[in-house]
C-alpha positions as a printed Julia matrix, in Angstrom:
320×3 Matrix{Float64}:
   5.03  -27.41  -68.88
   8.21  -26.1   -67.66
  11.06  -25.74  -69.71
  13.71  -28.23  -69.16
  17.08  -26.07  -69.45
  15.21  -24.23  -66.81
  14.7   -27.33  -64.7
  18.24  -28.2   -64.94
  19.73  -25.07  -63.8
  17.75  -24.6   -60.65
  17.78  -28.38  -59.6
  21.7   -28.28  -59.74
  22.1   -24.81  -58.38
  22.78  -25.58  -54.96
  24.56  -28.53  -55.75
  26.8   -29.54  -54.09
  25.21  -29.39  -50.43
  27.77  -28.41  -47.75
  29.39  -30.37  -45.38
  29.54  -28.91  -41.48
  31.73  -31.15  -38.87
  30.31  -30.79  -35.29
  32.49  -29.77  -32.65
  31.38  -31.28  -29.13
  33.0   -32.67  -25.68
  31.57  -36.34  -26.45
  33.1   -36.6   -30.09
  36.66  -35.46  -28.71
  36.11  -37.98  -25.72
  35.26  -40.94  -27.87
  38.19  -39.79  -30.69
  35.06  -39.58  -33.45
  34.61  -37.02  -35.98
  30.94  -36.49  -37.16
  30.36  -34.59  -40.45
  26.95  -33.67  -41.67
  26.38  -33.72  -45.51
  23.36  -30.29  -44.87
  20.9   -31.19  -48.0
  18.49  -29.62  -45.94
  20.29  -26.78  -47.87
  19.14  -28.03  -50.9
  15.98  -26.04  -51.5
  14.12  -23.66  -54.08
  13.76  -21.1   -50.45
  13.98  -20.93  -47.16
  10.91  -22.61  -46.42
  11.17  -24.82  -49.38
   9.22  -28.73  -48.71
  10.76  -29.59  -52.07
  13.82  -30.36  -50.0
  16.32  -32.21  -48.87
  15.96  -36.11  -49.97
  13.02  -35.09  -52.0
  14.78  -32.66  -54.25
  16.87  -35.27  -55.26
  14.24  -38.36  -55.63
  12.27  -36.07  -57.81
  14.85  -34.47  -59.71
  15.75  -37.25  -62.98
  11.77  -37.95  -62.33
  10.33  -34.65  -63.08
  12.8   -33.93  -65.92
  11.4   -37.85  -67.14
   7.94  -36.46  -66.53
   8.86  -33.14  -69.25
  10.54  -35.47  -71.78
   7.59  -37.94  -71.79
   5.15  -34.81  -72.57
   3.25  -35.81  -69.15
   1.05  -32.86  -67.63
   0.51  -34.28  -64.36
   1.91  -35.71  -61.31
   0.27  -38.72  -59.07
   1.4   -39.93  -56.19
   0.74  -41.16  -52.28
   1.24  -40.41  -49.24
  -0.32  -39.94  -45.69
  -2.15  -36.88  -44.37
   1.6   -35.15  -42.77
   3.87  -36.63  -45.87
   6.85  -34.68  -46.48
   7.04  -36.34  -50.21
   3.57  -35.22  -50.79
   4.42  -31.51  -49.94
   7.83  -31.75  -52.19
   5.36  -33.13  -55.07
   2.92  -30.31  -54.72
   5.44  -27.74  -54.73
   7.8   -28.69  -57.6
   4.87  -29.38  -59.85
   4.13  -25.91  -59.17
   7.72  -24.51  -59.78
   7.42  -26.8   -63.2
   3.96  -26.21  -64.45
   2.81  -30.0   -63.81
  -0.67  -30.59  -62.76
  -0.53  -32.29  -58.82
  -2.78  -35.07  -57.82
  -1.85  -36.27  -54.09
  -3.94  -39.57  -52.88
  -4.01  -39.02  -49.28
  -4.14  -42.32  -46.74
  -7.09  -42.42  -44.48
 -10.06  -40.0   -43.63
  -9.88  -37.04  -44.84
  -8.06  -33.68  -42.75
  -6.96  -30.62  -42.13
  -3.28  -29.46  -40.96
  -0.46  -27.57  -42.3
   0.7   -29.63  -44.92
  -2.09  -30.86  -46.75
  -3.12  -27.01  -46.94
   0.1   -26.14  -48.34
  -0.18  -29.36  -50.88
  -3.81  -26.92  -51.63
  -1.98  -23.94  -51.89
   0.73  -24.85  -54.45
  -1.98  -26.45  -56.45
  -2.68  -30.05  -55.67
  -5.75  -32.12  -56.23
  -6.18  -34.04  -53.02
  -8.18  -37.37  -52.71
  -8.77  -39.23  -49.28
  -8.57  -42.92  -49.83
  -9.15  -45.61  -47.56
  -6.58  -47.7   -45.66
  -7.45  -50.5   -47.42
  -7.91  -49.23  -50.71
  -4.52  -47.81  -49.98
  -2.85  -50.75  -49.97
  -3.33  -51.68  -53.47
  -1.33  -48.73  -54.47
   1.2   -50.9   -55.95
  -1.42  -53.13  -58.03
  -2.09  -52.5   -61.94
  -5.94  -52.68  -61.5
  -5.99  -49.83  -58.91
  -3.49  -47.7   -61.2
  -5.78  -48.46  -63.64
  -8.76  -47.23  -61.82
  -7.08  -43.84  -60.92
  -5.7   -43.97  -65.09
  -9.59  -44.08  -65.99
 -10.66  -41.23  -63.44
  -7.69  -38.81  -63.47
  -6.59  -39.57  -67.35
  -3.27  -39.67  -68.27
  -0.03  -38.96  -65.49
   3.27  -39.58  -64.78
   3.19  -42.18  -61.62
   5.42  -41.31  -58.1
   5.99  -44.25  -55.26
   4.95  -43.23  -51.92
   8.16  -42.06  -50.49
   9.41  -41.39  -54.77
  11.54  -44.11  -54.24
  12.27  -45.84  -57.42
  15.31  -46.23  -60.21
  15.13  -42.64  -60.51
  15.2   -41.62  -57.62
  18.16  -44.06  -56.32
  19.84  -42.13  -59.39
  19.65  -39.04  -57.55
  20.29  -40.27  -54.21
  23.58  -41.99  -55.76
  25.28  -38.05  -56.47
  25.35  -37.84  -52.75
  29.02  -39.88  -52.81
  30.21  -38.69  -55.89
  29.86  -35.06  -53.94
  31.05  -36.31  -50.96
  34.13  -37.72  -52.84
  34.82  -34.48  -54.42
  34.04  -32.49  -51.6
  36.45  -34.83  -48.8
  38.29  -36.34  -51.53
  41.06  -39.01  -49.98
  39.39  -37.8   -46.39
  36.59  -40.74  -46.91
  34.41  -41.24  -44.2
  34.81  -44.23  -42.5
  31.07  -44.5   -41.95
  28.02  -43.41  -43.76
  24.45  -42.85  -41.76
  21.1   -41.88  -43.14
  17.41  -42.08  -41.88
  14.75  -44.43  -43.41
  11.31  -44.06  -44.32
  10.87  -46.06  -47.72
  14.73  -46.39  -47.88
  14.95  -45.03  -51.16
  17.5   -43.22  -50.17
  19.85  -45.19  -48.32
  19.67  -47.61  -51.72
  20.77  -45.04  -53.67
  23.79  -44.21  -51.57
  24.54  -48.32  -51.46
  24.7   -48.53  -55.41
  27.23  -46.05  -55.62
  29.29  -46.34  -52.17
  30.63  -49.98  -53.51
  31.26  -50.69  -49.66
  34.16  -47.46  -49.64
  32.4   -46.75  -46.06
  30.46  -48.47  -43.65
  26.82  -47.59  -44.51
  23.87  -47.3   -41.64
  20.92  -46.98  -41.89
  18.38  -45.79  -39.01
  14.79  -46.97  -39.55
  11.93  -44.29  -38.46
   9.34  -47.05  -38.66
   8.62  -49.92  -36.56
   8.86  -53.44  -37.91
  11.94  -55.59  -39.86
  10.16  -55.12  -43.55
  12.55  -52.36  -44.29
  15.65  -55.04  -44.83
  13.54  -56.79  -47.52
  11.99  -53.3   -49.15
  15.23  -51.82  -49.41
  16.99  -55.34  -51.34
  14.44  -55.35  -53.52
  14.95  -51.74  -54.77
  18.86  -52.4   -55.36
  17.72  -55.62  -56.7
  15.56  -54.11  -59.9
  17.98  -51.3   -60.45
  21.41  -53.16  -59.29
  23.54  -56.07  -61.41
  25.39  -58.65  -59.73
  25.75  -58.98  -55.66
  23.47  -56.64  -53.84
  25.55  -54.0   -52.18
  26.35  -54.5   -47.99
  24.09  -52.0   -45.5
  22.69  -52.48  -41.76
  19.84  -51.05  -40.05
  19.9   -49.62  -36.88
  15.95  -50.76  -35.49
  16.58  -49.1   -32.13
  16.01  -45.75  -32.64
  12.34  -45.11  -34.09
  10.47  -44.5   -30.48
   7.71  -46.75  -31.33
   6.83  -46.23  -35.01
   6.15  -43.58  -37.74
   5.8   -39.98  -36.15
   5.76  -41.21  -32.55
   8.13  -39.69  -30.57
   9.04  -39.2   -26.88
  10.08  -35.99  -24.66
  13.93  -36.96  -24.55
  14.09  -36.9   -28.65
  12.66  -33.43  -28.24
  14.88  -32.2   -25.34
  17.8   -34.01  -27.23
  16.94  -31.78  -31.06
  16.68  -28.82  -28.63
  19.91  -28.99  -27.48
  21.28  -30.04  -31.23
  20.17  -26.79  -32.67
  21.75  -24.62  -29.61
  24.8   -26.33  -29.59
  25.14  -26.58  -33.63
  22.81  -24.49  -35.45
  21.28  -27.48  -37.1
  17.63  -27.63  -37.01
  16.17  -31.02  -36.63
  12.5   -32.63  -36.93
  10.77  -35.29  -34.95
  10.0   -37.84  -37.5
  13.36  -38.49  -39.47
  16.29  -36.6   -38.58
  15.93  -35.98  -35.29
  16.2   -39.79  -34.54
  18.69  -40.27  -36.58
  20.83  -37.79  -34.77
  19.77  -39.27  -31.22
  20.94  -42.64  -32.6
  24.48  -41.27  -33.69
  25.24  -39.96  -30.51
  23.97  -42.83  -28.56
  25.97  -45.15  -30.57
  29.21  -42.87  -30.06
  28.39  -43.11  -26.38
  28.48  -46.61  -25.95
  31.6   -47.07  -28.04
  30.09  -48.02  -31.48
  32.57  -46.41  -33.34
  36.71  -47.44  -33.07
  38.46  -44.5   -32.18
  39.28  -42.56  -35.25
  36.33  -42.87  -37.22
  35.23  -40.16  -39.26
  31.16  -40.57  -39.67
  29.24  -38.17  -42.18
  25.74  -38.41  -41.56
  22.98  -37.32  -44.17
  20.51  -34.55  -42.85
  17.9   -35.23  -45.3
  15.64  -32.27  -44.47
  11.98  -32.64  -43.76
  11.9   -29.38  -42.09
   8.14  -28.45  -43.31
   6.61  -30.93  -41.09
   7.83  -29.09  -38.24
   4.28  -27.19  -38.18
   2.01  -30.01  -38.37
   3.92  -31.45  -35.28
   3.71  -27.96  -33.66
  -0.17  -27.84  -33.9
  -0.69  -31.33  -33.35
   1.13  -31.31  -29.88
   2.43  -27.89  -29.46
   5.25  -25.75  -29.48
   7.79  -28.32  -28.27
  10.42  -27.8   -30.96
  12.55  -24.68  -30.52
């Protein structure tokens, strides 16, 4: 396995990720500032998948993985998961062994070949078997067949990974210092990260969250994270449920026209499935007055990048 003063120094070395502040007609019209916190930056190369929001999940839970002596890495995900592709490529860069239990029948596309090429064992499982991810008996099943492995969440979402997500505001203080934003924003899949960012925040900005999937479960999923790694009252967030475009990776023509224009007019590159909607959500809001005058929003581009190609080939080359 990888040595861990190793792991340390190239997990922190482009930490802190910058901050940009978009310049635009609509955000001097409304009086709004909108900063974004790049940890798309935060890779191991330009083309990195270990990225973004999944560097830090899986930072404090691959250097857990070393100090526990584990040799492999399990974890779930379906057939275009960014997490998967972040797993498969930092076991790789750490010398852990990669075992990726894919959801549904089994596929072919960009990022389950790149899971292949950095390594990972991949193993189609049934919807329904699926489901029982979370259950000891199933975990016990994949114990018997696979031996002995250090266990990820689907999404890496757990007290680790909230750990991670937390350094986001201590940067951001640092980095803005008595310049606070008056508003945090961040995409949700398994709102791992938006928990994170609530436990350390202590309500110092208004924090938003902007749901990718379709449904109201994500309220409950996220307070019971903060709940098993948070004392006391649980900290204050809101979802924005407007903005997913009718579920996991759906997607419409305007939210591609609309990341088209993002990355002409700011150099930002965005994807379909998280960020992108996230972005189209900020600058609806600031349209229709969301924001007081004056407010200073920072929103979180948490990467994702990768899945760019699977889109691509799935529907073609609508993403500039």
């Amino acid at each position: 396995m990888g040595n861990l003063s190793f792991m340390n120094v190239l997990l922190n070395e482009h930490v802190p990720s910058p901050i940009q502040e978009l310049q635009h007609d609509c955000l001097r019209q409304k009086r709004v500032r909108l900063l974004v916190k790049r940890d798309d930056l935060l890779r191991l190369h330009s083309a990195s998948a270990f990225c973004g929001n999944k560097w830090r999940k899986l930072q404090y839970n691959i250097q857990e993985a070393h100090r526990q002596g584990q040799g492999s890495l399990l974890s779930f995900g379906g057939a275009f998961s960014n997490h998967l592709a972040a797993v498969a490529e930092a076991g790789q860069a750490f010398d852990f062994q990669t075992i990726g239990m894919v959801r549904g029948e089994e596929v072919d596309n960009p990022t389950l070949r790149f899971c292949r090429q950095c390594g990972m064992h991949l193993h189609f499982v049934s919807r329904t078997d699926y489901r029982q991810k979370d259950q000891p008996d199933f975990l016990s099943v994949l114990q018997a067949r696979f031996g002995k492995f250090y266990l990820l969440p689907e999404g890496g979402s757990n007290a680790l990974a909230l750990k991670g997500c937390a350094e986001i505001v201590s940067e951001i203080q640092a980095q803005l210092q008595s310049d606070f934003p008056t508003h945090l924003a961040v995409a949700c899949g398994t709102g791992g990260t938006l928990a994170g960012i609530a436990q350390k925040l202590h309500g110092a900005s208004r924090l938003i969250g902007f749901p990718v999937l379709k449904g109201d479960f994500l309220q409950r999923d996220i307070e019971r994270l903060l709940s098993d790694t948070t004392t006391g009252a649980l900290p204050v967030f809101e979802l924005q449920y407007d903005y997913h475009f009718g579920g996991y990776a759906k997607f419409s023509i305007a939210l591609i026209h609309f990341m088209n224009r993002f990355k002409a007019d700011f150099n930002i590159p965005l994807e379909p499935i998280y960020t992108g909607k996230l972005f189209y959500g900020l600058f609806d809001l600031i349209q229709k007055d969301f924001f007081p005058p004056g407010s200073t929003i920072l929103a979180i581009h948490t990467g994702g990048l990768q899945g760019i190609a699977g889109f691509q080939e799935r529907f073609g080359q609508l993403i500039v």
